[in-house]
N, C-alpha and C positions, 0 to 999 in steps of 0.2 A: 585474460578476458573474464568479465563477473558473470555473474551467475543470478540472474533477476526470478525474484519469489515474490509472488503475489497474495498478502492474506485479504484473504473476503469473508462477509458472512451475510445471513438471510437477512436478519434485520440488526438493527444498531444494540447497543448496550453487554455487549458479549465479553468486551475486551480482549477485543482485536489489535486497539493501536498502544493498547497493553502489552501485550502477544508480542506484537513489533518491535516496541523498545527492549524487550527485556532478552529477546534471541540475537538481537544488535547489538547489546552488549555484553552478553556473556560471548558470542563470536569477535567482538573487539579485545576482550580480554585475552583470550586464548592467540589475540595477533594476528587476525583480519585487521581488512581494511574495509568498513562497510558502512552505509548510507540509507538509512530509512526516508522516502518520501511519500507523504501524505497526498494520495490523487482520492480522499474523500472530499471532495470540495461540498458539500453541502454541509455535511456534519466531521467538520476540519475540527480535531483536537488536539493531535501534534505538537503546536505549539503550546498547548497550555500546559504541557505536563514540563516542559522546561522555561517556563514564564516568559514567551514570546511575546513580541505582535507578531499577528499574519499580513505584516502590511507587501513583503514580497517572498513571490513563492512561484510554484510549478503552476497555475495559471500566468501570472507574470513573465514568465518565461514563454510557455506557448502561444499564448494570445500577444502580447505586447512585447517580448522580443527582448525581455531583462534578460542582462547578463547572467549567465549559469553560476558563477563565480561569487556573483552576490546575492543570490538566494541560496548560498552552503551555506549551513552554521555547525561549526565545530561545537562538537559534546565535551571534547578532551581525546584523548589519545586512541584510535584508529574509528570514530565514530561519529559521523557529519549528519546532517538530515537536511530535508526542503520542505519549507511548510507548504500547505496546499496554497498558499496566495489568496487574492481578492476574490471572493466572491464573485461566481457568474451564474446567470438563468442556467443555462443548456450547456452540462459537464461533457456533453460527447463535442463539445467543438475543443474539449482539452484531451479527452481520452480518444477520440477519433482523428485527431488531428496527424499527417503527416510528422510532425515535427516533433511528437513522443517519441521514435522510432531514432529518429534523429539522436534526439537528446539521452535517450537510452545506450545509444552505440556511442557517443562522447563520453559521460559517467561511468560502462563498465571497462572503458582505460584506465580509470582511477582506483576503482575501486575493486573488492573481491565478491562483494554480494552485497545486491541491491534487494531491500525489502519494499515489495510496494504499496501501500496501503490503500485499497480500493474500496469503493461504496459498497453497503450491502444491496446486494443482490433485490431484495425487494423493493428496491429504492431507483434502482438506476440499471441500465444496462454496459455500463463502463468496465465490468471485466471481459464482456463479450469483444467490446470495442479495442479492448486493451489485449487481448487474447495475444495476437502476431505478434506480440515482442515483448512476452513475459515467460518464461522458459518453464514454469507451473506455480499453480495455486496451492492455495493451504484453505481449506474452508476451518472457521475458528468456528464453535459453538460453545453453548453456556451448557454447563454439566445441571441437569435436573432443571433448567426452563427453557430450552430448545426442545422445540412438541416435535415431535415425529415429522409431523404435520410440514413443519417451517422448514425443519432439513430436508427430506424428499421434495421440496419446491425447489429447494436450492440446488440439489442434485440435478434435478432435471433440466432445470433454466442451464446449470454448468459441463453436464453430459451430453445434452442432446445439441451444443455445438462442438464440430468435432474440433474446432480450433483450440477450447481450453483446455491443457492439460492438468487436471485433478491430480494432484501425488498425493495428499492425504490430508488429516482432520489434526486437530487441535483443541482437546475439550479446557476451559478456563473452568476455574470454580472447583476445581476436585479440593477433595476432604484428603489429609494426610492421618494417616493412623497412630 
């Protein structure tokens, strides 16, 4: 059974779905078996970093009832993804939807660890909605332009439900010495 981790962040540009590829495949490497899906449907980029279309994806599936089968795209050896799909107005009819939950308990049969790539926080309320069947978060922030400010919003909107479990942070942008 997998183990579903949710990265999120306050607002966009942090590299987050950065974050996601690169612990998807250093745990591919090491000989998981693991799936990154893109549920940022607004600012879906997923697909660009391995030169998609988004023509079918994880709205596809929950809205319109595509095959699960044909919205995987193998990466190469133990690491598949699902891009966010078509473009919808109102993402909580994909994140609040029954049928995440569903589609979540069919995918961690396959796999060892689901990364989920969720909208930032100031943007959408989809990790709230996504809480019951994400086993925890990772809040990703940008080392020296994430303001105090934007993280304790994030904190608060992700603490003060007791549904999400918070395990811990993710600074991108560190300087190596």
């Amino acid at each position: 059974m997998a183990y579903v981790l949710a990265l999120v962040n306050q607002k966009g540009g942090v590299g987050k779905t950065t974050t996601a590829i690169n612990l998807a495949y250093a745990l591919a490497q090491a000989g998981k078996k693991v799936l990154v899906i893109d549920a940022d449907n607004k600012g879906a980029s997923l697909h660009l970093y391995f030169a998609l279309t988004n023509e079918k994806g994880l709205s596809d599936i929950i809205l319109d009832d595509a095959k699960v089968d044909e919205c995987i795209v193998s990466t190469g050896q133990n690491f598949d993804l699902i891009t966010s799909g078509k473009e919808v107005e109102y993402t909580d009819s994909i994140s609040g939807s029954d049928k995440i939950s569903k589609l979540l308990d069919e995918l961690k049969e396959k796999y060892d660890l689901i990364f989920v790539n969720v909208a930032p926080t100031k943007s959408s309320n989809d990790a709230v909605l996504l809480a019951h069947v994400i086993e925890g978060f990772v809040l990703v922030i940008k080392r020296k332009s994430t303001k105090s400010t934007d993280l304790d919003d994030a904190l608060k909107y992700l603490t003060l439900n007791q549904k999400v479990n918070l395990i811990g942070f993710i600074a991108t942008n560190a300087k190596s010495k």
